[in-house]
Every structure is written in C-alpha cells, then in structure tokens.
C-alpha positions as CSV (number, residue, x, y, z in Angstrom):
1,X,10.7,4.3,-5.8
2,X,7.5,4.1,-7.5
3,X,5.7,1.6,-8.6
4,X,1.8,1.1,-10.3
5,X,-0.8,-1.4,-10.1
6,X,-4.5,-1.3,-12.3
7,X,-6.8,-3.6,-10.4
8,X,-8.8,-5.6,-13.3
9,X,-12.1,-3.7,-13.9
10,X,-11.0,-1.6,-11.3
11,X,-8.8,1.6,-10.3
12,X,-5.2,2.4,-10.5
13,X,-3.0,2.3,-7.1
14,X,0.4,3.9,-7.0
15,X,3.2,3.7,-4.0
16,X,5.8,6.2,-3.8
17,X,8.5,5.5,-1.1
18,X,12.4,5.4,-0.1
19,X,14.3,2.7,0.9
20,X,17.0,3.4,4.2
21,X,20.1,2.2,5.2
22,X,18.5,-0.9,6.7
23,X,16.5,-1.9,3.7
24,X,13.1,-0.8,4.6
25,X,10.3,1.4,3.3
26,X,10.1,4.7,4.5
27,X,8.4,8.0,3.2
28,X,5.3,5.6,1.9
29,X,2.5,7.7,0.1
30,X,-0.3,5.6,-1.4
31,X,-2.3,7.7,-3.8
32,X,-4.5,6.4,-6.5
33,X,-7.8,7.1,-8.3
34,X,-9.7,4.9,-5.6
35,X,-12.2,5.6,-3.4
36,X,-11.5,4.7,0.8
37,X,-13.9,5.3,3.3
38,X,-13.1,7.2,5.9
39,X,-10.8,9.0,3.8
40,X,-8.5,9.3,6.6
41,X,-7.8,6.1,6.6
42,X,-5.0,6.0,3.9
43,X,-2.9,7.5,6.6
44,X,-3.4,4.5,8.3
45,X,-2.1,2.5,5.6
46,X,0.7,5.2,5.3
47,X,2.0,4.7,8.6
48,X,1.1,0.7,8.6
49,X,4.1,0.2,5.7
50,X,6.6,2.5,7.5
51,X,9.6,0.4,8.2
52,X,8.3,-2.7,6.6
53,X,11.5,-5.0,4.9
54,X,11.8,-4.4,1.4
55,X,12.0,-8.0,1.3
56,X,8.7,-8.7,2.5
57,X,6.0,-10.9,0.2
58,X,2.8,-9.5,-0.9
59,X,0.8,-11.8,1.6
60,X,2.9,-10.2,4.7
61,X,2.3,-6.3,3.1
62,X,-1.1,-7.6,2.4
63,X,-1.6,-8.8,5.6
64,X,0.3,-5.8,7.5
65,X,-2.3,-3.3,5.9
66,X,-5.6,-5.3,6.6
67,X,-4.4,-5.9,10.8
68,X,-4.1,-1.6,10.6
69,X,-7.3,-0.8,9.0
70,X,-10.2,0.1,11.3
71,X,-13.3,-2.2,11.2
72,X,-15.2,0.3,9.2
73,X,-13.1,0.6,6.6
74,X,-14.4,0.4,2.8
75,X,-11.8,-0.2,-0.3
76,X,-13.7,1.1,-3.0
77,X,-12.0,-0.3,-6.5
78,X,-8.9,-1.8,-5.1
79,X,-7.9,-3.6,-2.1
80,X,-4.8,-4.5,0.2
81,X,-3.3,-7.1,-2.3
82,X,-3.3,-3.9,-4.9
83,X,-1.5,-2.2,-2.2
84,X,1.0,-5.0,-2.1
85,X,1.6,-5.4,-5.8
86,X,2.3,-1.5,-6.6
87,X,4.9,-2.2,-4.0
88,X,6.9,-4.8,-5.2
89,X,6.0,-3.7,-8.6
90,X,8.5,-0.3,-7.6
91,X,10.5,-3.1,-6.5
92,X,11.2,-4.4,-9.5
C-alpha cells in the first residue's frame, strides 16, 4: 500500500506498508522530503505503527506516533497528523 500526503505550505509525507492476515500494518516505511531531528527517530515512528489496526482513526495513529517519539524530537515541515493522513490516504 502506499499512500501520500502534502502538508499545506509544507513537505510531502509518504507511507509504504503491508496489511497481514489480521488486518494490521506491517512492513511500515515512512519517507518523505521532511526534515526529523534526530534523524533516527523515524525508526521510531517505523516501529511505533507496526501492528497497528488498519481500522484505526487518524487521532489514534496520531496519537500512537506522538506517545513513541522521544522528548527531543523536532518535525520539521510535517507532523504526526501528516503521518496519519498518508495512511489512511493508502487506505483508500
């Protein structure tokens, strides 16, 4: 699945992921022309959407990603919510 999102005035997020047996996200790669500091972090966000229900609402994806990410963390051009939407976006 893929799906794309172009944050108003911002950057473009895309999510590239299966869907299992069980209806859940797996194999989740966020890329995008964003900025994240520490880099490293989008691994974070990787592993915080692994297993998540495909029929989950933005808020809860939203949500899932922001109780992950480390204290530190700065979203340059996008945010969670942009996260969210390239999701259900590929869920369309």
């Amino acid at each position: 699945m893929h799906g794309e999102y172009k944050v108003p005035g911002g950057k473009l997020v895309a999510a590239d992921f299966e869907i299992n047996s069980e209806n859940q996200i797996y194999n989740i790669y966020i890329s995008g022309d964003f900025f994240l500091e520490p880099p490293e972090t989008i691994d974070i966000i990787n592993s915080s959407l692994e297993g998540i229900s495909i029929k989950s609402t933005e808020l809860v994806i939203k949500e899932k990603i922001e109780s992950n990410l480390p204290k530190n963390t700065k979203l340059l051009g996008f945010s969670c919510e942009a996260i969210a939407i390239a999701i259900k976006k590929a869920l369309e």
